[in-house]
C-alpha positions as CSV (number, residue, x, y, z in Angstrom):
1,X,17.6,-10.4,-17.3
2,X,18.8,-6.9,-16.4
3,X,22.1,-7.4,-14.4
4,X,21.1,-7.8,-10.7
5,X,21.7,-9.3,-7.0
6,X,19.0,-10.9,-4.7
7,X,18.0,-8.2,-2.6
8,X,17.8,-10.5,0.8
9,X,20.8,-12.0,0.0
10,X,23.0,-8.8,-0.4
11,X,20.7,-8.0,3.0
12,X,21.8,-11.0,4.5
13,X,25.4,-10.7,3.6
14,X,25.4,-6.9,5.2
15,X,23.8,-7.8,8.3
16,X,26.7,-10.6,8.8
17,X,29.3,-8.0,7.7
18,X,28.1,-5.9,10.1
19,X,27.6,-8.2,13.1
20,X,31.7,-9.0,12.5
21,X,32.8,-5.6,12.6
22,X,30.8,-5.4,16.1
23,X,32.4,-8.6,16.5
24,X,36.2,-7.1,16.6
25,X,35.4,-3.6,17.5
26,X,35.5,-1.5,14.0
27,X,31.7,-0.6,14.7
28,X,31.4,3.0,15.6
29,X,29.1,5.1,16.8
30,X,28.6,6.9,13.5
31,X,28.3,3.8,11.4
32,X,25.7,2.3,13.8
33,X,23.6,5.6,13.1
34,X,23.9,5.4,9.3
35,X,23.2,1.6,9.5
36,X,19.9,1.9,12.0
37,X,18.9,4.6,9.0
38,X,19.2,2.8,5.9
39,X,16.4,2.7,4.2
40,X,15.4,-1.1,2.7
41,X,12.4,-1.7,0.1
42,X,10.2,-4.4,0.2
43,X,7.4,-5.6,-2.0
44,X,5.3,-7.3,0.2
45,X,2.1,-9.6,-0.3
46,X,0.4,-9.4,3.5
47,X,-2.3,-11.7,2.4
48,X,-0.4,-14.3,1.5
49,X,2.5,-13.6,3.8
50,X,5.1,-13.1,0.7
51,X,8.0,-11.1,0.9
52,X,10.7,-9.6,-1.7
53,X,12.8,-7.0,-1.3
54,X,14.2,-4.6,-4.4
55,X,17.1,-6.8,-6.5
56,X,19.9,-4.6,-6.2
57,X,22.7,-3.6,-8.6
58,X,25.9,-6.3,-9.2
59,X,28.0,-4.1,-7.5
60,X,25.6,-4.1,-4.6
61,X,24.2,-1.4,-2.7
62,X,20.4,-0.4,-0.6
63,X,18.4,0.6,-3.8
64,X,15.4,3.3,-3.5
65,X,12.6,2.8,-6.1
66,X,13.8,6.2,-8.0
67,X,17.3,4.5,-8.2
68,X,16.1,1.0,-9.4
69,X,13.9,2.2,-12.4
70,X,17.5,4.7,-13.4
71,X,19.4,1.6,-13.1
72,X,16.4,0.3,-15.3
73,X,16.2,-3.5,-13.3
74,X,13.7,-6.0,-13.3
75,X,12.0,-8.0,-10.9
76,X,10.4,-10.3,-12.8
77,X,7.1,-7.8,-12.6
78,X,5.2,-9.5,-15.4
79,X,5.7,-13.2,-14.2
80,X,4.3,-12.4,-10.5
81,X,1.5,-10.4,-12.1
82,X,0.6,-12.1,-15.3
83,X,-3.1,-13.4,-15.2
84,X,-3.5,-14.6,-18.6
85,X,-1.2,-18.1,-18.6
86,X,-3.2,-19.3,-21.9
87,X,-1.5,-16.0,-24.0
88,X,2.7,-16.9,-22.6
89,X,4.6,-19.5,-24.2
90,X,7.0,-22.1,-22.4
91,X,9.3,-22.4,-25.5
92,X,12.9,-24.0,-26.2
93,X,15.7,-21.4,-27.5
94,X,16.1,-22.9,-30.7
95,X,15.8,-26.1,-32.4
96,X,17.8,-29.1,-32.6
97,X,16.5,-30.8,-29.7
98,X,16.0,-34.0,-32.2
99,X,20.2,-34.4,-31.8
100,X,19.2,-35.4,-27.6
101,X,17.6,-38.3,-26.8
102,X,16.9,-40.3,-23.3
103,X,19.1,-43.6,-23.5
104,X,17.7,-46.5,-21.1
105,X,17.4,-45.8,-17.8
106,X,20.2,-47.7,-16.1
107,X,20.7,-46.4,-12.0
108,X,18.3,-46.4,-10.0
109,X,17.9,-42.7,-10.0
110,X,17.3,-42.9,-13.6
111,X,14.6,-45.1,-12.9
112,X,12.3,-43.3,-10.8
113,X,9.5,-42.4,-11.9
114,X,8.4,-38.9,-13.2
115,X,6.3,-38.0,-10.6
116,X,9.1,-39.0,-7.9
117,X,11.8,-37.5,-10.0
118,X,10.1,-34.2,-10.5
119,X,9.9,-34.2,-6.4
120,X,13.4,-34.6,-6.4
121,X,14.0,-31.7,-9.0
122,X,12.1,-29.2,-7.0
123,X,14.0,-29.5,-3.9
124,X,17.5,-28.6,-5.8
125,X,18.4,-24.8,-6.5
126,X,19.0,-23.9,-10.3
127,X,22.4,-24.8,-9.5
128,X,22.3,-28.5,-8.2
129,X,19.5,-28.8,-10.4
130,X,21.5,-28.7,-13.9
131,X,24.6,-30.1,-11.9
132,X,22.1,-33.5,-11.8
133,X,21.0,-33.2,-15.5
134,X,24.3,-32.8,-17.2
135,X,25.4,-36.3,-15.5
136,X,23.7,-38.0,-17.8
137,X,21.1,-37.8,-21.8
138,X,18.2,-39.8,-19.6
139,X,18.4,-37.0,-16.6
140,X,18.9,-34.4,-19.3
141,X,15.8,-35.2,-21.0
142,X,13.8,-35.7,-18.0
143,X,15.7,-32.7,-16.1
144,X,14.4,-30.5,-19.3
145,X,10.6,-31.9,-19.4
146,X,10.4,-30.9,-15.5
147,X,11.8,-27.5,-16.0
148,X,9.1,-26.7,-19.2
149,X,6.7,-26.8,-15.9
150,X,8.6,-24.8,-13.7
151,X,7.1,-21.8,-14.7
152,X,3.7,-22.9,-13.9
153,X,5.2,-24.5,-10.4
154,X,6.7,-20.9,-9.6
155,X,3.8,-18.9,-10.5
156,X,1.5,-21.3,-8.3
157,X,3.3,-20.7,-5.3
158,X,4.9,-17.0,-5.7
159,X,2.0,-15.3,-7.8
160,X,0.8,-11.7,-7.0
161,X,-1.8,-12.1,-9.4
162,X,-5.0,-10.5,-7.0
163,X,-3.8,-9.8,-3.7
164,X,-3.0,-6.5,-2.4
165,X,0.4,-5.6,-3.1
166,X,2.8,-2.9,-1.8
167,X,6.4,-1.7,-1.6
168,X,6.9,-0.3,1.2
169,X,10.2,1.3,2.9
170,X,11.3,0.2,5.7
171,X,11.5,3.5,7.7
172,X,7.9,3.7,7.5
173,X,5.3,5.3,10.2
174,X,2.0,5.1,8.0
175,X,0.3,2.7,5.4
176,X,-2.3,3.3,3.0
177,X,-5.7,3.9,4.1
178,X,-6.5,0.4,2.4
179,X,-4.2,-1.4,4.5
180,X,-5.5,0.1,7.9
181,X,-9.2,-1.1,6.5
182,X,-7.9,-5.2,6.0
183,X,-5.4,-4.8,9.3
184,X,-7.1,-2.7,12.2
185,X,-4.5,-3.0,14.4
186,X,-2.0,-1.1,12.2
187,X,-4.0,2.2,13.1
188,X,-1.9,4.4,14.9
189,X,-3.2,6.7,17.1
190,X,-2.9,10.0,14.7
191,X,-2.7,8.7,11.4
192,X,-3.3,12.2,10.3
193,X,0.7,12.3,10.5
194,X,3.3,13.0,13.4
195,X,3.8,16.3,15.2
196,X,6.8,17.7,14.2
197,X,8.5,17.1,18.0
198,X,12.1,17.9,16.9
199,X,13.6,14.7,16.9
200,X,14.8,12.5,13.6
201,X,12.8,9.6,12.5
202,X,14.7,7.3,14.0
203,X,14.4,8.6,17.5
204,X,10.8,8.1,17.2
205,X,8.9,5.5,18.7
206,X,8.0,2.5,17.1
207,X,4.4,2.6,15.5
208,X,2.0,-0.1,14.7
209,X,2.4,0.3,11.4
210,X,6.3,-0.3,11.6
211,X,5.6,-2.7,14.3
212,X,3.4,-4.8,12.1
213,X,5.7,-4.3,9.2
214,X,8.3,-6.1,11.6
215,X,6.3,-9.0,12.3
216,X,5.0,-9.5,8.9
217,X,8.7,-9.4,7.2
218,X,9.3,-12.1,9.7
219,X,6.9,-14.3,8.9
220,X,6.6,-14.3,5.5
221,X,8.1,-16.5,2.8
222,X,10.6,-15.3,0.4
223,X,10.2,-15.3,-3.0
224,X,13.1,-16.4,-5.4
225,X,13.7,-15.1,-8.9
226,X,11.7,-17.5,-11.3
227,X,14.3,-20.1,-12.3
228,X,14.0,-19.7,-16.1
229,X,16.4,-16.7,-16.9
230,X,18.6,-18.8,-14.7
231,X,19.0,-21.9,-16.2
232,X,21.3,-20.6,-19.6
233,X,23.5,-19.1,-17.0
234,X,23.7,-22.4,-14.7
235,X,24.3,-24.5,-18.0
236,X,27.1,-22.3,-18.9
237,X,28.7,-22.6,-16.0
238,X,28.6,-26.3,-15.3
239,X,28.5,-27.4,-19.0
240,X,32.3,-27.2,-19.8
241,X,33.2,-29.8,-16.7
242,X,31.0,-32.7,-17.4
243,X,32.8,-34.3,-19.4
244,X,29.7,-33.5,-23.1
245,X,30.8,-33.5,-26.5
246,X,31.4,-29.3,-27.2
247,X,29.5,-30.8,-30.5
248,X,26.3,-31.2,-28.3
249,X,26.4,-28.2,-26.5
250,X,24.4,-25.8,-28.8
251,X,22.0,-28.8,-29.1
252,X,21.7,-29.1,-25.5
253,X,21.1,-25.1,-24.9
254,X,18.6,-25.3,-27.3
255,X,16.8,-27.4,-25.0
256,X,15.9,-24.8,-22.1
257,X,12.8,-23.6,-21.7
258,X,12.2,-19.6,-22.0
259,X,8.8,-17.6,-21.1
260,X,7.9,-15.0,-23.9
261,X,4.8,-13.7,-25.3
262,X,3.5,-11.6,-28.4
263,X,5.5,-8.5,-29.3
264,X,3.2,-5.8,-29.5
265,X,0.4,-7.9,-28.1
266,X,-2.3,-5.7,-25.3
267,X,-2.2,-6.1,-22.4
268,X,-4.1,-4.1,-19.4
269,X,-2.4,-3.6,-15.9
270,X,-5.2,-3.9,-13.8
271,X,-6.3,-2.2,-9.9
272,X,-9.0,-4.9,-9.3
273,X,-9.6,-2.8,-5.7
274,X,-10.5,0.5,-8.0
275,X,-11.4,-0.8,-11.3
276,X,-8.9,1.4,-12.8
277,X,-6.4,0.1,-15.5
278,X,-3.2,1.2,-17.8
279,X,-2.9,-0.1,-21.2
280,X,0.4,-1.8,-21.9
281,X,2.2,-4.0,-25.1
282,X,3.9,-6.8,-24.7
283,X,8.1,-6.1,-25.7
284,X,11.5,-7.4,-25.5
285,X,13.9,-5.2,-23.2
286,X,17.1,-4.2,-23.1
287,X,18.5,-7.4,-22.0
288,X,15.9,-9.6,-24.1
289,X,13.8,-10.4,-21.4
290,X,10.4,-11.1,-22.7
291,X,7.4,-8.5,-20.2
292,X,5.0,-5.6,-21.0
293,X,5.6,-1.7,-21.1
294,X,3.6,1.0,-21.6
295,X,2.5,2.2,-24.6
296,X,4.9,3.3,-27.7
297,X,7.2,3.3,-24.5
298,X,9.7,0.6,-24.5
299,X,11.6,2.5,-21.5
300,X,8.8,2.0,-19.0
301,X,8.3,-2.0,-18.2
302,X,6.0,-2.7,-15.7
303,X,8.7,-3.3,-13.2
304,X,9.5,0.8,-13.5
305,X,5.3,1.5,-13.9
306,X,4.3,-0.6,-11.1
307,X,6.9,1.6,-8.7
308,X,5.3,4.6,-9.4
309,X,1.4,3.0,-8.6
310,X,3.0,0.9,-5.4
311,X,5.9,2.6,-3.5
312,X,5.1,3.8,0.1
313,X,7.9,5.5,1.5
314,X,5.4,5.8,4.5
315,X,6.1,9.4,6.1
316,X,2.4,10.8,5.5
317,X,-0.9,9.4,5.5
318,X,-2.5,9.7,2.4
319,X,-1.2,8.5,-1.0
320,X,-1.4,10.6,-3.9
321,X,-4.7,11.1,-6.0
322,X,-4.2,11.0,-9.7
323,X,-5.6,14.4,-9.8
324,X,-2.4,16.0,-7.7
325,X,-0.1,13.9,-10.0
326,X,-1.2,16.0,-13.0
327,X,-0.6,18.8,-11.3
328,X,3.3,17.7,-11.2
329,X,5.3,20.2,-13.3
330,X,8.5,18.0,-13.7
331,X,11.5,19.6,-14.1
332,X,12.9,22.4,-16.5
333,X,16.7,22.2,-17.7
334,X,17.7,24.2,-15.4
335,X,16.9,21.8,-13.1
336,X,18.2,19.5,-14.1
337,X,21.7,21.1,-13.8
338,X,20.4,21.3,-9.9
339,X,19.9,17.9,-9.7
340,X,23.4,17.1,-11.1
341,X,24.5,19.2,-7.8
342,X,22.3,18.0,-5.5
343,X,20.4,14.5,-5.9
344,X,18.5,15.7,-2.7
345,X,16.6,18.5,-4.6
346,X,15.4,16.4,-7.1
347,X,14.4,12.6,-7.4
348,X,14.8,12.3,-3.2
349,X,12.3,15.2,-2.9
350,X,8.8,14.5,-3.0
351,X,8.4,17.9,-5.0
352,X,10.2,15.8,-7.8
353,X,9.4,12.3,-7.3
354,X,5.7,12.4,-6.3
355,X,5.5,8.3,-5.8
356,X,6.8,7.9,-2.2
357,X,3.2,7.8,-1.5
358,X,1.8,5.7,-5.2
359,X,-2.4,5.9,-5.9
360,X,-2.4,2.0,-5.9
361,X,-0.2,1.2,-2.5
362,X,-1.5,-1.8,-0.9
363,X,-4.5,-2.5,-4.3
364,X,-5.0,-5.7,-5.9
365,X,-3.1,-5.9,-9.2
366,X,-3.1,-8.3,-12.1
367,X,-2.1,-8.2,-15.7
368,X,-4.4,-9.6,-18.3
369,X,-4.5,-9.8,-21.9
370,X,-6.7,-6.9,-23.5
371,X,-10.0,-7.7,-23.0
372,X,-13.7,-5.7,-23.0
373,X,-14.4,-4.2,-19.8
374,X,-17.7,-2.5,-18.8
375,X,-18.6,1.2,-18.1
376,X,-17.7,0.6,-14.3
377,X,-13.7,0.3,-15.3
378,X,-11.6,3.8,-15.5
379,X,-8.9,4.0,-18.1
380,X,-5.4,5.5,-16.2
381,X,-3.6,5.6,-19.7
382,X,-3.4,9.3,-20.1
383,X,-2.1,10.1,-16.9
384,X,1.0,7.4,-17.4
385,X,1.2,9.7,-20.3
386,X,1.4,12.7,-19.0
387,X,3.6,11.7,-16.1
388,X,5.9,10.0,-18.5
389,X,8.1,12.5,-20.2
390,X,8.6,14.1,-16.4
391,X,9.6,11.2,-15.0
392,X,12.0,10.5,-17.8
393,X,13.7,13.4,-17.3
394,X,14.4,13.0,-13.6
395,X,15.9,9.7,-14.4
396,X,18.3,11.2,-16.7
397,X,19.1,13.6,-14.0
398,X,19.3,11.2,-11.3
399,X,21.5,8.9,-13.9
400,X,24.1,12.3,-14.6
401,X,24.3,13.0,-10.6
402,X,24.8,9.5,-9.8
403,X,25.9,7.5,-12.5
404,X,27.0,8.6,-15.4
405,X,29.0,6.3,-18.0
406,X,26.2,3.7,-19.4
407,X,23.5,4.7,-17.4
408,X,23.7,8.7,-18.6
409,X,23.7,7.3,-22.2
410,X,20.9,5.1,-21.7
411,X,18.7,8.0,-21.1
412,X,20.0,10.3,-23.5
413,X,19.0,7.6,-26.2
414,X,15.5,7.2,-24.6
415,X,15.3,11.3,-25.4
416,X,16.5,10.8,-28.5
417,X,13.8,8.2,-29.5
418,X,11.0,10.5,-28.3
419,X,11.9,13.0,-30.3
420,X,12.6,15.3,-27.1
421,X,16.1,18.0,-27.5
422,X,17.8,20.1,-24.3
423,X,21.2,21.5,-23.8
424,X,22.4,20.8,-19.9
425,X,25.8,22.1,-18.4
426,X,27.4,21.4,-15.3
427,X,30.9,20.9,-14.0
428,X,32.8,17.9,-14.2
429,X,34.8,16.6,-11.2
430,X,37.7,16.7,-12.7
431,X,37.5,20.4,-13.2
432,X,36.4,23.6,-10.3
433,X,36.2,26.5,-13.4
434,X,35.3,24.7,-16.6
435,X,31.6,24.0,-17.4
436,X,30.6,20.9,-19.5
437,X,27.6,21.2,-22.1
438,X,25.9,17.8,-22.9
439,X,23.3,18.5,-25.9
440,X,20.2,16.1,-26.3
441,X,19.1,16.3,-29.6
442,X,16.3,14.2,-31.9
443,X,17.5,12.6,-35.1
């Protein structure tokens, strides 16, 4: 998987960082302001009280939807949403698995039986868990049969598959009109919007909106990163200190279970609320992680798609009708120089990023392979498409204002592949007089 943190642990670990500064007296003023207005993201399942928030980078920061999808992370989109078990395959990494087998069960752990075993293997993190089955071939074997399953264990409890679905910021003051309609007491008084009284967001009473947001975030469940992208990195760490054969480790690795599906098999991301759905393809990304994207583009997994349709940054009341998103012009070259100088103009502006406020905030989503839908379904492909190339391009902007290095490359290959040429100067830090030209060409 893309290179990534647990969002409520990094969460977690700032919170405590924080409280110890109070602690001995480094908290200032200031600080305490920029603190109270971070902005977090959330996905969040109300009905079925599950929580997430965004995986951030490795070098950890408070990631914004517009920054996640330059970054180009995952969040596991497809497992939460996929719909169609019978078209994913559970399969081992290679062969070889013929060089393992289970000896006679000799402790008494070793003898339980499957069904008691398997209880024991879901209360252990990823860690524990292949810390137990390295200790010996008849745990191995029965370690590796459990974790085939836990996929389907995951997905049982942690699906979004559905259920209305939204990521939400936390410095919100509206929802979606949807959400008022399944949770009357999130109505706020004027949900036309707030008067412009003069004072900053923070200042402002609490809402029922945030107010419920609050007491939902508290309640619900958290939902951890399926365990099967884990479990190669697990082995590798614990495998070289328990005492195997270095002859049986390829054998072993071969062993672990991955998810994957069809390349280039269709696949529909579906609003069941709307009866709307996008057309996607089933790929391999960048990191090799097996999910869908949209179509002929590799660049935009679901992960990035579904932030457009679900982020609600929550400062207005009404999301944005696919009708106003075709009337987003995108950016020019020229502005994209701007957005080099100033990351406010562009992707933090909702001139430029028009999903603070996405068409299917708080819907019920699924993803199903393609299938024949009646007259009563609208088809959303051509819009992605349109929207598309615009969005690319403030990602590449966002990715020269704010990243640079690997990210800034990324998305000048992405240009490349489309076929897509511009010339973009700007200064470099380094230099107050001397203006650098980056040229974007097509092979």
């Amino acid at each position: 998987m893309r290179s990534r943190r647990d969002g409520d642990a990094y969460f977690e670990a700032k919170q405590a960082s924080d409280l110890e500064r109070a602690r001995i007296g480094l908290d200032t003023e200031s600080s305490r302001h920029a603190r109270y207005r971070t902005e977090w993201w959330m996905f969040l399942v109300p009905k079925k009280e599950l929580k997430m928030r965004i995986p951030v980078p490795e070098r950890g920061y408070a990631i914004s939807p517009s920054y996640f999808c330059t970054e180009n992370l995952s969040f596991d989109a497809f497992k939460l949403l996929c719909n169609s078990i019978e078209n994913v395959k559970i399969e081992l990494f290679g062969q070889g698995s013929s060089q393992i087998t289970s000896k006679c069960a000799r402790t008494p752990l070793e003898r339980l039986p499957a069904e008691i075993l398997g209880l024991v293997f879901a209360l252990l993190d990823v860690e524990d868990f292949m810390t137990m089955g390295l200790s010996s071939q008849t745990l191995w074997v029965r370690a590796i049969s459990w974790a085939k399953n836990g996929y389907l264990l995951w997905r049982n409890a942690y699906s979004w598959a559905g259920s209305p679905l939204i990521c939400v910021g936390s410095n919100l003051t509206t929802l979606p009109s949807c959400l008022y309609e399944m949770f009357p007491e999130t109505v706020p008084d004027n949900v036309s919007g707030h008067e412009d009284t003069g004072e900053s967001r923070d200042e402002r009473e609490l809402t029922r909106p945030k107010i419920w947001y609050e007491e939902l975030t508290t309640r619900c469940t958290k939902i951890p990163f399926p365990y099967d992208g884990e479990y190669p990195l697990a082995f590798l760490k614990h495998i070289s200190s328990a005492g195997i054969p270095e002859s049986l480790h390829g054998p072993m690795k071969a062993h672990l279970p991955t998810f994957s599906i069809e390349l280039g098999s269709k696949w529909y991301l579906h609003n069941l609320t709307q009866k709307e759905y996008i057309q996607t393809e089933g790929i391999i990304a960048e990191d090799g992680e097996a999910t869908i994207a949209f179509l002929g583009q590799k660049w935009l997994t679901l992960d990035i798609l579904l932030l457009w349709l679900i982020s609600w940054r929550g400062e207005e009341s009404n999301a944005w009708t696919w009708e106003t998103i075709e009337t987003f012009q995108g950016i020019s070259d020229l502005k994209l120089e701007d957005i080099w100088m100033d990351p406010t103009y562009g992707p933090l502006d909702d001139s430029f990023w028009p999903i603070w406020h996405g068409p299917w905030a708080g819907h019920s989503l699924d993803a199903v392979a393609e299938r024949e839908l009646d007259t009563t379904w609208t088809d959303r492909t051509s819009n992605i498409h349109t929207l598309a190339p615009k969005m690319r391009r403030i990602f590449y902007g966002l990715s020269l204002a704010e990243f640079g290095g690997g990210r800034r490359d990324y998305w000048e290959e992405i240009f490349k592949q489309s076929g897509e040429s511009f010339e973009v100067r700007f200064r470099e830090y380094t230099s107050s007089t001397e203006y650098v030209v980056r040229t974007v060409k097509a092979p």
